[in-house]
C-alpha distance (Angstrom), angle and dihedral (degrees) to the residues before:
residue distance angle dihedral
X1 . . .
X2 3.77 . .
X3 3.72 117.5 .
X4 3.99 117.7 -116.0
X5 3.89 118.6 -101.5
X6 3.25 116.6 -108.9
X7 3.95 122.7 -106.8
X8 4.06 111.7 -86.1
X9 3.70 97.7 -125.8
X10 3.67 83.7 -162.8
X11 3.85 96.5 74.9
X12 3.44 104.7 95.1
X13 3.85 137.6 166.7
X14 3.68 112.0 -168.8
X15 3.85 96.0 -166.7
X16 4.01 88.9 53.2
X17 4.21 88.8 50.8
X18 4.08 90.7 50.4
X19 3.54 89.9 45.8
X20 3.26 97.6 54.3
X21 3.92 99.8 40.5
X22 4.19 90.6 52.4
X23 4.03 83.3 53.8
X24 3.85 98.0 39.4
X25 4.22 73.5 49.4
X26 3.65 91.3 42.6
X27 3.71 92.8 48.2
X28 4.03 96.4 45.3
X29 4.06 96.9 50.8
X30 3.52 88.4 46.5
X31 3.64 101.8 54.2
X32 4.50 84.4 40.0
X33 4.07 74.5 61.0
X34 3.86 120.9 104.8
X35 3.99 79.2 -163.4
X36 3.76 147.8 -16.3
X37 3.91 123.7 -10.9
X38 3.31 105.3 -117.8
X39 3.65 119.9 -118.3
X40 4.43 85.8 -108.1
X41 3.82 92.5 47.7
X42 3.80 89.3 55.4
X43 3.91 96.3 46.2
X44 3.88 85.1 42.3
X45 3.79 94.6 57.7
X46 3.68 91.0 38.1
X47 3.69 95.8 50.2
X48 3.39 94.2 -122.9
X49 4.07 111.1 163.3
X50 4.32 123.3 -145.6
X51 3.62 100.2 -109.7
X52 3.68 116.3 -121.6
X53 3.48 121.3 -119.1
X54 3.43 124.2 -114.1
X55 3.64 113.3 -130.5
């Protein structure tokens, strides 16, 4: 039986990684939480920026 090859560590996909660091992230404030994440924490720890209004 031939042996498995080993995972290419060079196959990478960015996006996937960031996604799944801001939910680790996601996951580890809210369980720190004695309630609900506020709608700021979230956008905080998803780097989510006010928009500016357009005038």
């Amino acid at each position: 039986m031939a042996s498995p090859e080993p995972l290419d560590v060079r196959l990478r996909d960015q996006d996937v990684l960031d996604e799944i660091e801001m939910t680790s992230n996601l996951m580890i404030a809210a369980s720190a939480a004695s309630g609900r994440l506020s709608q700021h924490v979230v956008d905080e720890i998803l780097g989510v920026r006010p928009r500016r209004s357009v005038a």
